[in-house]
C-alpha positions in Angstrom: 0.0 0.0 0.0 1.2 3.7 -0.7 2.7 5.5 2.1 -0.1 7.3 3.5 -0.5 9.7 6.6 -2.5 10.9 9.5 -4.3 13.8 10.5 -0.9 14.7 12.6 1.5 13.7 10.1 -0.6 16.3 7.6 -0.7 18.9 9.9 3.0 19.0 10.4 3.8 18.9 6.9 1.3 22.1 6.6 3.6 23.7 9.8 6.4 23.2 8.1 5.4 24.2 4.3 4.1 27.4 6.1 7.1 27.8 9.3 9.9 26.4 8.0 9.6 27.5 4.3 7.7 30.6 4.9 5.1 29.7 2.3 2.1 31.2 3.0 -1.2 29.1 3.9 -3.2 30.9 1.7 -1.2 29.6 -1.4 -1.5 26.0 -0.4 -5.0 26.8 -0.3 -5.2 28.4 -3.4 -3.2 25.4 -5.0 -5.5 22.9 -3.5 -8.7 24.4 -4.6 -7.5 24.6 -8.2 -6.3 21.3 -8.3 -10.0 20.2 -7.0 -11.6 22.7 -9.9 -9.3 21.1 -12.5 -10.8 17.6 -11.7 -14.2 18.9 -11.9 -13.4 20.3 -14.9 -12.3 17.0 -16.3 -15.6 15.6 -15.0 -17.7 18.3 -16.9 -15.9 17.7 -20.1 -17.3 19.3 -22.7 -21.3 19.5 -21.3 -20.4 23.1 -20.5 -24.2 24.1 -19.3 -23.5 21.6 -15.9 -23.6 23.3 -13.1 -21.7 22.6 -9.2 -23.2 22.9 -5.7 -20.3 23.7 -3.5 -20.6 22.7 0.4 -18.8 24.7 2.9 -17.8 24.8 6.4 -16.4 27.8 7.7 -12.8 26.3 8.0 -9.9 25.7 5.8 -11.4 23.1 4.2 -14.3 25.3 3.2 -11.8 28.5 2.4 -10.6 25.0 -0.5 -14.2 25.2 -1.4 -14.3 29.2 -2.0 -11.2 28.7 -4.1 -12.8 26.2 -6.1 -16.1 28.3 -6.7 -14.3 30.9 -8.4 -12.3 28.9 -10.6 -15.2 27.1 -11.7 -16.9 31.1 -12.0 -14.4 31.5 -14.0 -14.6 28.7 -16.2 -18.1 30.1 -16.8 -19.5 27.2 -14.6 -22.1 28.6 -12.1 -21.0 27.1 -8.5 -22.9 28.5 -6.0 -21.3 28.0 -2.5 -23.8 27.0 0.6 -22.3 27.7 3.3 -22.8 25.8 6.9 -22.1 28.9 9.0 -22.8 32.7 9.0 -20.9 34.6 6.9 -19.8 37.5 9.1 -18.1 34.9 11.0 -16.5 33.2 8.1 -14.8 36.3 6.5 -13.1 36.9 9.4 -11.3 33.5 9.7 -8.0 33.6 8.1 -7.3 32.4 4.9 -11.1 30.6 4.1 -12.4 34.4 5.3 -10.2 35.6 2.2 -11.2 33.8 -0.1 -14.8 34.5 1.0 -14.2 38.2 0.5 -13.2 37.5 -2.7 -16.4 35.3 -3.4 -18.6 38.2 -2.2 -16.7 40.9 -4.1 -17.5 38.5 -7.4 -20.6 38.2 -6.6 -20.9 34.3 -6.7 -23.7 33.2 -4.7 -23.3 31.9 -1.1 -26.0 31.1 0.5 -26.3 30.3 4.5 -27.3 27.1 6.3 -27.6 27.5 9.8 -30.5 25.2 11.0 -31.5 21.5 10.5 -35.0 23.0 9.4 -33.2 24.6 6.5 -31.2 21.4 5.4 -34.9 19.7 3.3 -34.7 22.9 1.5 -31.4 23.3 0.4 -31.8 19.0 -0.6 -34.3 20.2 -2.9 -32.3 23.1 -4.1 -29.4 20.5 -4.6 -31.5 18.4 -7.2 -30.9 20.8 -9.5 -26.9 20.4 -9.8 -25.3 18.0 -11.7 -22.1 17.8 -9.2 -21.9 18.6 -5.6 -18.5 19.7 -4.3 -17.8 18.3 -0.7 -15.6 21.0 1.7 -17.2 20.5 4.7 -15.0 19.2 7.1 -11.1 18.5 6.5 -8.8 15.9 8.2 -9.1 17.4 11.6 -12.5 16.7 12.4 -12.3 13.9 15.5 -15.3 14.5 16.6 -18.9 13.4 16.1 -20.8 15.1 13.3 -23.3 17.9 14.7 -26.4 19.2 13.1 -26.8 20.8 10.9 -24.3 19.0 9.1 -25.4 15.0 10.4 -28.9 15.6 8.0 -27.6 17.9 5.3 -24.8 14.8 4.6 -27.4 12.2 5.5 -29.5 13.9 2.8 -26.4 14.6 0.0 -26.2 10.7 0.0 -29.1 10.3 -0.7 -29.0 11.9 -4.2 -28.1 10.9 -7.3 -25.8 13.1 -7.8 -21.8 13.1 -8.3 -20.2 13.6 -5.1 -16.5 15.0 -5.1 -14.8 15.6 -1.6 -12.2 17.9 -0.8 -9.0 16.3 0.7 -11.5 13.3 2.3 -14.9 12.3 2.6 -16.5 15.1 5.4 -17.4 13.1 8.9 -14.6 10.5 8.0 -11.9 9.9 10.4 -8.7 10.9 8.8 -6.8 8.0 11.0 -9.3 5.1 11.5 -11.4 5.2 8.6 -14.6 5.5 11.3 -17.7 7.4 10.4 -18.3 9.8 13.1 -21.8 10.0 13.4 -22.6 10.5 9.6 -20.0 10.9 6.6 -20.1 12.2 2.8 -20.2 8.6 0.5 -17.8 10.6 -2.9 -17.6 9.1 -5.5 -14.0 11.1 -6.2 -11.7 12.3 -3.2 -8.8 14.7 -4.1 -6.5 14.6 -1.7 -3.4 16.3 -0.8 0.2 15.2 -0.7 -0.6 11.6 -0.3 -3.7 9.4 0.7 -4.9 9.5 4.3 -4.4 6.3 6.9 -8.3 6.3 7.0 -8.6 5.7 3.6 -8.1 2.1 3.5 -9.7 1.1 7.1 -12.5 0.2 8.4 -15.3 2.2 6.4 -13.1 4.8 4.5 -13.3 2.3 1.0 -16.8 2.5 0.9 -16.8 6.4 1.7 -13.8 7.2 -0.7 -14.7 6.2 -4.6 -12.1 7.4 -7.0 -8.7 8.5 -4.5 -6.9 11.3 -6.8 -3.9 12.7 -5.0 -2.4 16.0 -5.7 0.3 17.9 -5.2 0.0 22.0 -3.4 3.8 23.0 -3.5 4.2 21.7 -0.3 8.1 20.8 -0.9 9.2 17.3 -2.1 12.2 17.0 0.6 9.3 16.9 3.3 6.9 14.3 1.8 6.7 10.9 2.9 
């Protein structure tokens, strides 16, 4: 099996991509939410009229989110972002809140979900996509799944819809492969710098689909 790595081992390869090498977060961000567009892209092909519901938590894995709504925007492919958080709070979080602003400034729909009574209408609204983009949670989720997000993933399973998730599969444990509480069943996970432990235990193949790895300049001397 390839090497693969934890939620710890990731998060020091982030410390020192940021620390040691002084590049910034915002550019790995930037790198990994293009990557993610580019294999949407692919997925779209030529059927340019599709369209992409993006998922977002407030965190870093929802700033990969942002970054992938606009280049989709700009690929003339609407990607409306629906957000699972307020939005005065999100702009102000560090790199994701960045890339919101910039979202905002564009234009490009976000739309909050805050409540569990919300969730059957934004299901609905989600009917009408033909790919839904997964940036919930990221790899340092250890904790159960919370509500709003337990039914609004629930529900995204249940459509038949292409499901592509950011990094990994939100609700998945990065190191055991456990579902905590509910988790995002993709049917394509791009990940970065190399596949997570969780992957390939317990319930991470069914939750997985299609593993894609790609690179975010995080430097080669440092990968496993």
């Amino acid at each position: 099996m390839e090497k693969t790595l934890t939620r710890e081992e990731m998060r020091e390869l982030d410390r020192k991509a940021i620390e040691e090498y002084k590049i910034p977060g915002i550019i790995l961000m930037e790198n990994a939410g293009r990557n993610v567009a580019e294999e949407v892209l692919k997925m779209i092909g030529s059927h340019r009229q599709a369209n992409v519901a993006v998922l977002c938590g407030k965190g870093n894995n929802g700033g990969d989110g942002f970054v992938i709504a606009r280049h989709l925007h700009n690929h003339c492919i609407p990607a409306p972002v629906f957000l699972v958080a307020k939005i005065p709070d999100t702009v102000l979080d560090g790199d994701a809140g960045t890339n919101l602003r910039i979202l905002l400034r564009m234009k490009i729909p976000v739309r909050e979900v805050l409540h569990t009574s919300e969730v059957n209408e934004i299901l609905k609204a989600l009917h009408g996509y033909d790919i839904i983009v997964d940036a919930l949670f990221g790899t340092g989720l250890s904790g159960e799944v919370r509500e709003p997000f337990k039914t609004l993933i629930d529900g995204v399973n249940t459509l038949n819809k292409p499901r592509v998730s950011v990094d990994i599969p939100s609700g998945l444990d990065c190191n055991t492969g456990r579902v905590l509480g509910s988790a995002i069943r993709a049917h394509k996970t791009v990940t970065f710098a190399a596949s997570k432990r969780g992957f390939y235990l317990e319930s991470g193949p069914a939750h997985t689909g299609e593993i894609i790895v790609t690179g975010i300049s995080i430097p080669r001397e440092i990968l496993p």
